[in-house]
C-alpha positions as CSV (number, residue, x, y, z in Angstrom):
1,X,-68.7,86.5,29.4
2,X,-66.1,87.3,32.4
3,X,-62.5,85.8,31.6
4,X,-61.0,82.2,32.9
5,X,-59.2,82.9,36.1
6,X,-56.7,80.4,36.9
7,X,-56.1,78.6,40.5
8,X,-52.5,77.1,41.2
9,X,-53.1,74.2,43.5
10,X,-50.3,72.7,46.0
11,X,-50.0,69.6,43.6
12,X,-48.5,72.2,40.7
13,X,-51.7,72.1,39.0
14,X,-53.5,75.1,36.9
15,X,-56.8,74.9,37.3
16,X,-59.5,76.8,35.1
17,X,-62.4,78.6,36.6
18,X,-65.0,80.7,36.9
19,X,-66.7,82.0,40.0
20,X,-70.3,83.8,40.7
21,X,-70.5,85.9,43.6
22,X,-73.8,85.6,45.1
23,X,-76.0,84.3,48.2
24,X,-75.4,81.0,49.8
25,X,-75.0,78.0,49.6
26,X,-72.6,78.4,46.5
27,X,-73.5,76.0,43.7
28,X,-70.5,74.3,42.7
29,X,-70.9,72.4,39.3
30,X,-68.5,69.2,39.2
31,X,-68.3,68.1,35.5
32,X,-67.6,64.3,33.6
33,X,-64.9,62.1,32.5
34,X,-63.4,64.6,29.2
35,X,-66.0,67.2,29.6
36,X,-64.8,70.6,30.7
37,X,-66.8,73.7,32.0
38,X,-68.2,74.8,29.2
39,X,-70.9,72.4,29.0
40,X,-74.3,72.8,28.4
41,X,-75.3,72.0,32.3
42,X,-72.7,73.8,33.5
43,X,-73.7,77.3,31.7
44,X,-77.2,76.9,32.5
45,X,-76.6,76.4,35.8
46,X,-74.1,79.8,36.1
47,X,-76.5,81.8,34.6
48,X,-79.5,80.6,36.4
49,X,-76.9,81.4,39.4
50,X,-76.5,85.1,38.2
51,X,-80.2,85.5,37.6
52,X,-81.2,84.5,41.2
53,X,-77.9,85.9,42.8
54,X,-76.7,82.7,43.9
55,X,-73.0,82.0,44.2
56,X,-71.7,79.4,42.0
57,X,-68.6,77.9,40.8
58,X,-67.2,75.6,37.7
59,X,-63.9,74.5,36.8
60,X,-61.8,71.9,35.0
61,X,-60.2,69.1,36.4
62,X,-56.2,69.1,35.4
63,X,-55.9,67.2,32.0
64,X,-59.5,68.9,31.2
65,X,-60.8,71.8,29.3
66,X,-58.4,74.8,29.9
67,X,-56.8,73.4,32.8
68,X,-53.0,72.5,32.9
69,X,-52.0,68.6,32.4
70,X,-52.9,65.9,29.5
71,X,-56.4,63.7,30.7
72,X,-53.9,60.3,29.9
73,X,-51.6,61.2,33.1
74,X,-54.8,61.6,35.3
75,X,-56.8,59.9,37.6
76,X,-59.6,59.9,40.2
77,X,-57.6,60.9,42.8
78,X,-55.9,63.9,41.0
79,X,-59.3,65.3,39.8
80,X,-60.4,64.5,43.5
81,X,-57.3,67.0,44.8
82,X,-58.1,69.4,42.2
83,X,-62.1,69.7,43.2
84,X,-60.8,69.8,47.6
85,X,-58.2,72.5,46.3
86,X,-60.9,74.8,44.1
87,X,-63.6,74.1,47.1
88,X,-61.4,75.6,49.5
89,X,-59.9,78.1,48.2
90,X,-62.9,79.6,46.1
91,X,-65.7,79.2,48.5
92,X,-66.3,79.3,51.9
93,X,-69.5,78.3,53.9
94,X,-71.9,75.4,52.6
95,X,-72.2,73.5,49.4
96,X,-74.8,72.1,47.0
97,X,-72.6,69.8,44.8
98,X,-74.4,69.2,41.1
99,X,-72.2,66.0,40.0
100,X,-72.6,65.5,36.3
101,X,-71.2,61.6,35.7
102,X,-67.7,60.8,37.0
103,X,-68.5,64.0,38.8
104,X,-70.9,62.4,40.7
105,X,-68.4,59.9,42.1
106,X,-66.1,63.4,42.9
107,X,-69.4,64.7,45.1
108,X,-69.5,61.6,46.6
109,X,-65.9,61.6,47.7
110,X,-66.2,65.4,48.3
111,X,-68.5,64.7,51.0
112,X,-66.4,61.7,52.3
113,X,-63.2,64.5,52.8
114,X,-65.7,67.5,53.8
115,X,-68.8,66.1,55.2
116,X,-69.5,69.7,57.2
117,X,-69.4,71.6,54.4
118,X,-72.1,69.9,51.9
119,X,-75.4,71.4,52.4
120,X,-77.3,69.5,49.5
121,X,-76.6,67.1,46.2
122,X,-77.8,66.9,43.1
123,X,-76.5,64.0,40.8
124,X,-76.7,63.7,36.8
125,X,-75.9,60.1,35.9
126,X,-73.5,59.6,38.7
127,X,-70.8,57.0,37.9
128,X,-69.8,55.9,41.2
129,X,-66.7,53.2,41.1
130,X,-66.9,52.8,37.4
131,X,-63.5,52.5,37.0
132,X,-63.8,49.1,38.5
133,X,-67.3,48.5,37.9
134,X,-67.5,49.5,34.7
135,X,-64.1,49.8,33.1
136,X,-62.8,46.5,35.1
137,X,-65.4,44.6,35.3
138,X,-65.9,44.0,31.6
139,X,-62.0,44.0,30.4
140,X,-61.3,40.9,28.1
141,X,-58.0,39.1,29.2
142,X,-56.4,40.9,26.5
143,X,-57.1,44.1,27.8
144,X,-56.1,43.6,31.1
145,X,-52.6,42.2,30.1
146,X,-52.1,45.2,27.9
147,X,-52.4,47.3,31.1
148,X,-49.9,45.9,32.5
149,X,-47.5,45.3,29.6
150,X,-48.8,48.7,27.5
151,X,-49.6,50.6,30.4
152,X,-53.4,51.8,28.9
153,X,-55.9,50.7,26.7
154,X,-58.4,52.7,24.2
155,X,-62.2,52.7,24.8
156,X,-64.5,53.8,22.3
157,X,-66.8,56.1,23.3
158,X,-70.7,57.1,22.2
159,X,-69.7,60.9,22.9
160,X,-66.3,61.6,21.7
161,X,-62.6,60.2,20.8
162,X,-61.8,56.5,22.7
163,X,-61.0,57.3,26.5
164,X,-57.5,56.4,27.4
165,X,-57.3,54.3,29.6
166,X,-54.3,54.0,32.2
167,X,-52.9,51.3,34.7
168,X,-52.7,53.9,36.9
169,X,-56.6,54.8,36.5
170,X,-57.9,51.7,37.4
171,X,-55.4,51.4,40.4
172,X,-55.7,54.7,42.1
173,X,-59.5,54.4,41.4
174,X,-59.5,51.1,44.0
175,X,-58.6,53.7,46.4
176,X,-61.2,55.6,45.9
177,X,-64.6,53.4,45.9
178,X,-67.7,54.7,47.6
179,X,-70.1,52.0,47.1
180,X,-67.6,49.2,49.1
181,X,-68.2,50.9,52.4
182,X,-70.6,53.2,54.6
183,X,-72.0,56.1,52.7
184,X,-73.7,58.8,54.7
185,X,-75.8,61.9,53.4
186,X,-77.2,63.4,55.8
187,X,-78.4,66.0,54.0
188,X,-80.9,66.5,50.7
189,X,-79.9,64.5,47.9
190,X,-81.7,63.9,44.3
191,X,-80.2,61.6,41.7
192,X,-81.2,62.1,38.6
193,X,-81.2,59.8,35.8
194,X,-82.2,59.0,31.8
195,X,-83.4,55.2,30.9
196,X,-81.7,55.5,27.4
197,X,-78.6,55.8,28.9
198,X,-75.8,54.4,27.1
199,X,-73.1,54.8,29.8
200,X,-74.7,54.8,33.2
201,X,-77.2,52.1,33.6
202,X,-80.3,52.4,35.4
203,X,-79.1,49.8,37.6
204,X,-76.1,51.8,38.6
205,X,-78.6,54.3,39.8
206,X,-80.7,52.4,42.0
207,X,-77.3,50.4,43.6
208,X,-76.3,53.9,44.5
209,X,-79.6,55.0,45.7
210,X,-80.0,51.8,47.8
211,X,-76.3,52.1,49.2
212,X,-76.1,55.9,50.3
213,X,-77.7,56.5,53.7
214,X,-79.4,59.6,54.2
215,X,-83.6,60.5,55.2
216,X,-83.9,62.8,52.4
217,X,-83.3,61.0,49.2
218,X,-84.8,60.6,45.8
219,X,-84.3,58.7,42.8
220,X,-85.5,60.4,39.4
221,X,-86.1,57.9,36.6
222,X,-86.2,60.3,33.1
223,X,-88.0,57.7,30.2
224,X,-85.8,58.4,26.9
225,X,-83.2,60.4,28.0
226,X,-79.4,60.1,27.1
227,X,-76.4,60.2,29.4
228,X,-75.8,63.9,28.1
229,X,-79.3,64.8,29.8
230,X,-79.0,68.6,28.9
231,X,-82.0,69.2,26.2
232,X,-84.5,71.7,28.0
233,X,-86.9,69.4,30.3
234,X,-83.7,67.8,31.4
235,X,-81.9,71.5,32.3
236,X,-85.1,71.9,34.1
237,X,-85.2,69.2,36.1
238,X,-81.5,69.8,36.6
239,X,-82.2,73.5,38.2
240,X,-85.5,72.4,40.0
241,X,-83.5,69.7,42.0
242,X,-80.8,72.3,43.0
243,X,-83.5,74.8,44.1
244,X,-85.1,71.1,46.2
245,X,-81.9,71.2,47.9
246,X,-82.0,74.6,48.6
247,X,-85.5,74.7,50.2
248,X,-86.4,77.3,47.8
249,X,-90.5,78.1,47.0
């Protein structure tokens, strides 16, 4: 396997990639909350790239994976910077953006910052807003005092160590909602999504689906399959909706 090669961005931030050469559009993979490049998705998708000749890209966000930064002293709007500042300066002409969870909120707000330069999305358990409809939403009192008094609070998680949770999290994500105000995708889109889902719901899928406004959408309901949704029928699914977008045969 090639090497990590490392992008400085203007923010001070070391980001960890690695790049495909290859035909366009170029695939870019945009990973979840704690998960890093090496994912399962993310290294079928690169060398299903390789195979066809396609150009594709994956990276960490700072605080993620190889990247420079701790996750705790992140936010959606630093992971946000760090996708605009890989996008431009390791691709040029148009996108397919494959948003895996919290990555899916990134595609959406990927779009919102470079609308001309998405060609097609594919979605894996997009998370849109969950900071505030999630994470917010179902805070005890308790919790949201000790964000303001601690600063953070711990999550559990089905997947890994508790997520850290920060004050500033939950207030730069504010900033950053896509489901509050006009969302245009003018452009193919699939979401895709398991029922057994433990950390997206179903419900969260349709809202989006029902919100985004675009004549080439679809909504892929998968009966039994977790939020990881990267056992082989899923990675299929995953690489048939990218070649949807595409317009291949």
């Amino acid at each position: 396997m090639a090497a990590t090669e490392f992008l400085e961005t203007a923010q001070g931030r070391r980001l960890a990639y690695h790049k495909s050469e290859g035909a366009g559009p170029t695939v870019v993979f945009l990973g979840g909350l704690k998960s890093d490049m090496e994912g399962t998705k993310a290294i079928y998708l690169e060398a299903w790239a390789r195979q066809r000749g396609q150009a594709f890209l994956r990276f960490d966000y700072s605080g993620h994976g190889e990247s420079s930064g701790a996750f705790a002293d992140g936010c959606i709007g630093d992971w946000h910077e760090d996708t605009i500042a890989a996008v431009s300066a390791l691709t040029e002409g148009p996108l397919v953006v494959v948003g895996s969870s919290m990555g899916g909120w990134q595609a959406l707000l990927l779009v919102r910052e470079m609308p001309e330069r998405v060609a097609g999305m594919v979605t894996i358990a997009a998370a849109p807003d969950f900071t505030e409809d999630g994470y917010w939403a179902s805070f005890t009192d308790a919790q949201k005092a000790a964000l303001d008094t601690v600063g953070h609070v711990e999550l559990p998680s089905d997947y890994m160590e508790p997520y850290v949770i920060t004050r500033r999290m939950i207030e730069d994500g504010r900033q950053r909602l896509v489901l509050r105000s006009p969302l245009h995708l003018p452009f193919p889109v699939r979401f895709l999504q398991g029922t057994a889902d433990t950390a997206v719901s179903t419900e969260t899928a349709v809202r989006l689906l029902e919100h985004a406004q675009g004549t080439d959408m679809r909504l892929t309901l998968v009966k039994d399959a977790d939020h990881r949704f990267s056992d082989g029928p899923c990675l299929g699914m995953i690489e048939q909706a990218v070649l949807d977008v595409i317009g291949a045969e």
